[in-house]
C-alpha positions as semicolon CSV with decimal commas, in nm:
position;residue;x (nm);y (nm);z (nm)
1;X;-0,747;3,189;0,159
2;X;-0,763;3,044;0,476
3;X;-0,761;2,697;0,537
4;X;-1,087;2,480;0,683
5;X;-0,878;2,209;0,831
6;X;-0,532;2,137;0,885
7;X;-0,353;1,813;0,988
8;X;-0,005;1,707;0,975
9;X;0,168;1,402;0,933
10;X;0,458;1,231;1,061
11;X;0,516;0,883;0,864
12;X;0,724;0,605;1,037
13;X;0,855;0,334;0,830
14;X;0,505;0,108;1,021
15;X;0,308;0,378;0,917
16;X;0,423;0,310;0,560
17;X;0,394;-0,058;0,600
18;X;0,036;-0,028;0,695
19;X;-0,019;0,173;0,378
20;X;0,148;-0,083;0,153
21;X;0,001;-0,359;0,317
22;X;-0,342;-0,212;0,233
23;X;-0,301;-0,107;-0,078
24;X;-0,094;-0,414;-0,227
25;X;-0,364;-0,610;-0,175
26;X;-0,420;-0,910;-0,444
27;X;-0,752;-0,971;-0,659
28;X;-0,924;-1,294;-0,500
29;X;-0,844;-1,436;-0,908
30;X;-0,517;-1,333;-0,891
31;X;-0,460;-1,524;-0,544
32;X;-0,647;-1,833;-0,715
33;X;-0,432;-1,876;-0,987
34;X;-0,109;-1,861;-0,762
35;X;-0,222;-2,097;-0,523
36;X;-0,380;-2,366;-0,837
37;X;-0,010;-2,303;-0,936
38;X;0,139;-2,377;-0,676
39;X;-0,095;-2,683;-0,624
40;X;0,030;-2,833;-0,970
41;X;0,330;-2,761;-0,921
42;X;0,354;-2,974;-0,589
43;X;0,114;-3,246;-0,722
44;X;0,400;-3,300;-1,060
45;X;0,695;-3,237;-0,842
46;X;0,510;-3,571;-0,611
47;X;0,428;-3,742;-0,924
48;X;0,813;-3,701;-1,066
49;X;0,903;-3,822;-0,755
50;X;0,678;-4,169;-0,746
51;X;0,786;-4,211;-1,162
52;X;1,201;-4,197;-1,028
53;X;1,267;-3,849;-1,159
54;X;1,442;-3,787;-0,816
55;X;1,593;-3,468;-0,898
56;X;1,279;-3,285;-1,084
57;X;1,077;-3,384;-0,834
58;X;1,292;-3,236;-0,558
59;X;1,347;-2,962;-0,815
60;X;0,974;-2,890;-0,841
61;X;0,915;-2,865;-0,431
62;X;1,154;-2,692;-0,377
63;X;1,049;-2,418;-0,573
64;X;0,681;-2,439;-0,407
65;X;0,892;-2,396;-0,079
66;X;1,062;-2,093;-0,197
67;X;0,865;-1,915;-0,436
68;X;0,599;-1,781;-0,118
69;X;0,965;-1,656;0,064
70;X;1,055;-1,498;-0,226
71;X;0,748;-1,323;-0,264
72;X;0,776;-1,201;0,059
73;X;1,114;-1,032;0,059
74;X;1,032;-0,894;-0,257
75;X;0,747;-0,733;-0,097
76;X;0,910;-0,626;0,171
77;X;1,178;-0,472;-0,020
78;X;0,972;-0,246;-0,233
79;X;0,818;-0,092;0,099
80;X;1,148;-0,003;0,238
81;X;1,259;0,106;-0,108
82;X;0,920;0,328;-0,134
83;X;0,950;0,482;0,257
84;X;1,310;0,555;0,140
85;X;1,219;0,732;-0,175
86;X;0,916;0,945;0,028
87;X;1,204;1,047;0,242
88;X;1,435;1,138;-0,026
89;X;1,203;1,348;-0,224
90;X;1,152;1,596;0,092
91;X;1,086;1,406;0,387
92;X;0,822;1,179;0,575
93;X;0,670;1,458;0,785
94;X;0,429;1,717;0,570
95;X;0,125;1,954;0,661
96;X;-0,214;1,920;0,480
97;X;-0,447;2,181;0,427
98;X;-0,809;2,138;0,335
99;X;-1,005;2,384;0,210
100;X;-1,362;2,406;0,043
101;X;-1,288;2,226;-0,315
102;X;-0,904;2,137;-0,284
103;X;-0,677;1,995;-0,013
104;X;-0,296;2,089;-0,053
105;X;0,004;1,896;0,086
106;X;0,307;2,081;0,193
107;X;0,719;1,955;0,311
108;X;1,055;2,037;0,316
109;X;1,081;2,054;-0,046
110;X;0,787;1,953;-0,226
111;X;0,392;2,103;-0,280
112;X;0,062;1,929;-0,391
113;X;-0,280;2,069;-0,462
114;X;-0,549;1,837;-0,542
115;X;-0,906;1,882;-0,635
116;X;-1,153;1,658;-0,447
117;X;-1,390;1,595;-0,717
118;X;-1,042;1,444;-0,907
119;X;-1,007;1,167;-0,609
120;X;-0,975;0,831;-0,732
121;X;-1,070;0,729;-0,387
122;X;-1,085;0,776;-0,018
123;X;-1,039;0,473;0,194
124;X;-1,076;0,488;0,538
125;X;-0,863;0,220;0,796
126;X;-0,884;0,222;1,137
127;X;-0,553;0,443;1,188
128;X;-0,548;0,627;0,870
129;X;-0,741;0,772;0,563
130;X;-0,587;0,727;0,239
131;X;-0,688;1,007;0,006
132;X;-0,559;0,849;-0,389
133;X;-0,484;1,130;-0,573
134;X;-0,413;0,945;-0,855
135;X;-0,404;0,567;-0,891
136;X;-0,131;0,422;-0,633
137;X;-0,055;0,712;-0,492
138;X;-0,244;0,847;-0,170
139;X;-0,207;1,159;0,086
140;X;-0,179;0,963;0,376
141;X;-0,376;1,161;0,641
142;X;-0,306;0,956;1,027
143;X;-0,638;1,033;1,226
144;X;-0,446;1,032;1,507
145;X;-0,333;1,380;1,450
146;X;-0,723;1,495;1,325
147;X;-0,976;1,706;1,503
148;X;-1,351;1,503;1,515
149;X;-1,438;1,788;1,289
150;X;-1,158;1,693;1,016
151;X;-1,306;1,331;1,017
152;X;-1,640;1,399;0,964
153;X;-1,508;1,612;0,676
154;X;-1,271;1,334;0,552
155;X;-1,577;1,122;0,599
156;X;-1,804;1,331;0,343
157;X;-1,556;1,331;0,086
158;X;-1,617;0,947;-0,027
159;X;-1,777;0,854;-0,333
């Protein structure tokens, strides 16, 4: 069976970024309760401070100052660890085909077929549509390298 559309991808370590960046987004509630955290934290380290408990106080600001740079090389360590794992399992650069119920990913070592009616999404980003084949993982499809005709198509597949 011949393929309707075909696209193929070539993922740079920014291209991956931009993925994990989307999808690692917080809940607004999570968010909340970091920054409240936070907020009490700094308030009792200020407070320990002002009642002569010099060294929890310091204690307790410093870790406001370095839990947010923590965070952040954390995060930025599990994208380079994930790009490095996509490349170890067959490569960064892979062909997709779509056809009329099923689209079908293809690499050096490695082949996918998914259903469309088995999406968990299909989120669409100014660079990129992310097709989640099953929660947190996606076919990254880079419209850069799509027809007008593939888009539309990508387009119609949303729920």
């Amino acid at each position: 069976m011949q393929p309707l559309y075909t696209a193929e991808t070539d993922l740079s370590p920014e291209d991956y970024k931009r993925y994990a960046r989307r999808m690692q987004k917080l809940p607004v509630l999570h968010i909340a309760v970091i920054v409240i955290a936070l907020i009490w934290i700094l308030v009792s380290g200020a407070v320990n401070l002002g009642t002569g408990r010099t060294a929890l106080g310091i204690f307790m600001l410093a870790v406001v100052a370095v839990c947010p740079v923590l965070y952040l090389i954390g995060i930025k360590r599990q994208v380079e660890r994930g790009y490095e794992g996509i490349c170890k399992a067959g490569g960064n650069r892979f062909r997709i085909s779509f056809y009329e119920d099923h689209l079908e990913t293809e690499n050096a070592s490695n082949h996918g077929s998914y259903k469309y009616a088995e999406l968990c999404a299909v989120i669409d980003t100014e660079d990129d549509v992310y097709l989640e084949v099953k929660p947190g993982s996606c076919v990254i499809v880079q419209k850069k390298n799509c027809s007008p005709e593939l888009l539309e198509f990508l387009r119609g597949l949303k729920k």
